[in-house]
N, C-alpha and C positions, 0 to 999 in steps of 0.2 A: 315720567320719563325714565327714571332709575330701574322701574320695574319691565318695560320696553327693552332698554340696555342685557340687562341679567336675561330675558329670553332669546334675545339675539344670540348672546355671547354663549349661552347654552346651545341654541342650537348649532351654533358654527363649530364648539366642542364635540358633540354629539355627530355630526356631519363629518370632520373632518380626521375624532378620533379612529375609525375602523382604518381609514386610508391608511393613517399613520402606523397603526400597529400593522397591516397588511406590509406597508415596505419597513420594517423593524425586522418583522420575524418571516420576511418572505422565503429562506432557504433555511427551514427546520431540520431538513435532514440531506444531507451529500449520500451519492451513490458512485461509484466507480469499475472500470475494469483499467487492468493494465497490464503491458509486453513487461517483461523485467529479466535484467540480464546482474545473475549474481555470481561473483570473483571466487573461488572456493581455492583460498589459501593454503592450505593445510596439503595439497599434493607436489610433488612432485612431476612432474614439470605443474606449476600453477593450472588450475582448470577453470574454464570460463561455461556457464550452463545461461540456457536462454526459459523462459519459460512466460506464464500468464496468472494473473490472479484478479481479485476482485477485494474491493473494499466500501465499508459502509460507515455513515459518522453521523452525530446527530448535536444540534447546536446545545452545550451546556449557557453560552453566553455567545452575545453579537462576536467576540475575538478567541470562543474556547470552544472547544469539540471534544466528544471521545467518538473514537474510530477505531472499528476491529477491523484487520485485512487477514487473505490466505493466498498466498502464492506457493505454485505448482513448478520446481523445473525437470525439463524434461531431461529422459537420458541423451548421452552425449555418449559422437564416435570421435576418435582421435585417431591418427595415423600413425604404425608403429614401422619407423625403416630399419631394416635388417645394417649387419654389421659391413654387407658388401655394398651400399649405396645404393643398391640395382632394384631390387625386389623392395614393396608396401604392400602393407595387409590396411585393412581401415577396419575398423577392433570397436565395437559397443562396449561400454563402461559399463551398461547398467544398473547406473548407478543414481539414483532421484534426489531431490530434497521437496522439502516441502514445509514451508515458511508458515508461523500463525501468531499476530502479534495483536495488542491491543492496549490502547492508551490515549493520552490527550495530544491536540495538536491545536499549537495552540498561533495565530495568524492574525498579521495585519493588511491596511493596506483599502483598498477604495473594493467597490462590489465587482469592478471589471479585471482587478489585478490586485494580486495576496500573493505575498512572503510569509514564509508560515516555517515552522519549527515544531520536531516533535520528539517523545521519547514513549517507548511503548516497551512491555515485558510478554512473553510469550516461547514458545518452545521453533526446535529445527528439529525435525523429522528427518534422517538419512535410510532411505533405504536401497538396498539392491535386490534385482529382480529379472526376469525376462521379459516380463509383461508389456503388451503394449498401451500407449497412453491410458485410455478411460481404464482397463483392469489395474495398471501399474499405480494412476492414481486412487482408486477405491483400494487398493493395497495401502497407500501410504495411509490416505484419510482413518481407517483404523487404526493408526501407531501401532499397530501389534505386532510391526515386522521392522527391521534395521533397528535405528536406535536413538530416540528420543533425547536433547539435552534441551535445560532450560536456555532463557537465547532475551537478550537486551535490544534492542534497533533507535539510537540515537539517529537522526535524519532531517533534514528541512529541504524547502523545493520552491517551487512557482508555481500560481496556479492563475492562466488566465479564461475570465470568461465574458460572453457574450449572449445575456438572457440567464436562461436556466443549464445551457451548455458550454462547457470548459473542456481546457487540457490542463492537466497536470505533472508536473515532472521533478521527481524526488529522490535525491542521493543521500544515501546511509552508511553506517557500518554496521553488519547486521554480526554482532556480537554472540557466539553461542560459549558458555562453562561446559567445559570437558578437560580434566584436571590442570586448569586455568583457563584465561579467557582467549578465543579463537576470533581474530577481527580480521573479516569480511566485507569487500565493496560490495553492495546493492544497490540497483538505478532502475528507477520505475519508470513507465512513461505513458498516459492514456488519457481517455474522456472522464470526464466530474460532470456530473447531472445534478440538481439542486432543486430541491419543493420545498 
């Protein structure tokens, strides 16, 4: 009878283990895109830039991640009114950034909804240029033009999904050193894909 028992109990183990590790480890790696509108402090009158990027994360543990992202923003027009109130010009900045961070992110919470928390180290890319998007950004992605500073991104968000599909939405202060530290609003907002 004992020896009955231990085959069963093997087989219901051996049966039941793959299921189990299947929902354990069923999202090994997160995939993302996202709109993102980052606050760029540092001018006069304050400038606000809109752009996109993409991010990828791979499970260190069921609640730990490390994720690298790169966002792109694009140049930005502003309105400059003349001194008589009458006359506007609408003026290109020219002016890009282009964000690259990478770090752990670390989340709670059930498979259909996560609170999450992150802190990642990484560079800001400013450059100026005329180019239009796809040249302007193959300009940035080389660093070889504006002016590269190391850059912090403290940040946490929500991330809710349904299956292998989510939305994601994550507010930062995307920190760059340039003789002190420069703190900047960042706000993400996009689809998470998960295998």
């Amino acid at each position: 009878m004992n020896r009955y028992l231990g085959v069963v109990a093997a087989a219901l183990f051996f049966a039941t283990a793959p299921v189990a590790m299947a929902q354990e480890h069923s999202d090994h790696i997160e995939v993302g895109a996202f709109a993102e509108y980052f606050k760029f402090d540092q001018t006069a009158p304050v400038s606000n830039f809109a752009g996109v990027g993409a991010r990828a994360a791979f499970n260190v543990h069921r609640d730990v991640q490390i994720e690298a992202e790169m966002g792109y923003d694009f140049k930005r027009s502003f309105t400059n009114v003349y001194t008589d109130d009458i006359n506007t010009e609408l003026v290109n900045s020219n002016f890009r950034t282009l964000h690259g961070y990478f770090g752990p992110k670390f989340q709670t919470g059930s498979e259909a909804f996560r609170v999450f928390v992150t802190g990642k180290v990484g560079f800001e890319n400013f450059t100026v240029n005329n180019q239009n998007p796809p040249a302007g950004f193959r300009s940035a992605i080389g660093l070889d033009t504006g002016k590269t500073d190391f850059a912090v991104y403290p940040g946490g968000g929500i991330e809710a999904f349904a299956g292998p599909i989510g939305l994601r939405l994550e507010v930062g202060d995307d920190i760059y050193i340039d003789h002190g530290a420069h703190n900047n609003l960042r706000v993400t907002f996009g689809p998470q894909f998960r295998f």
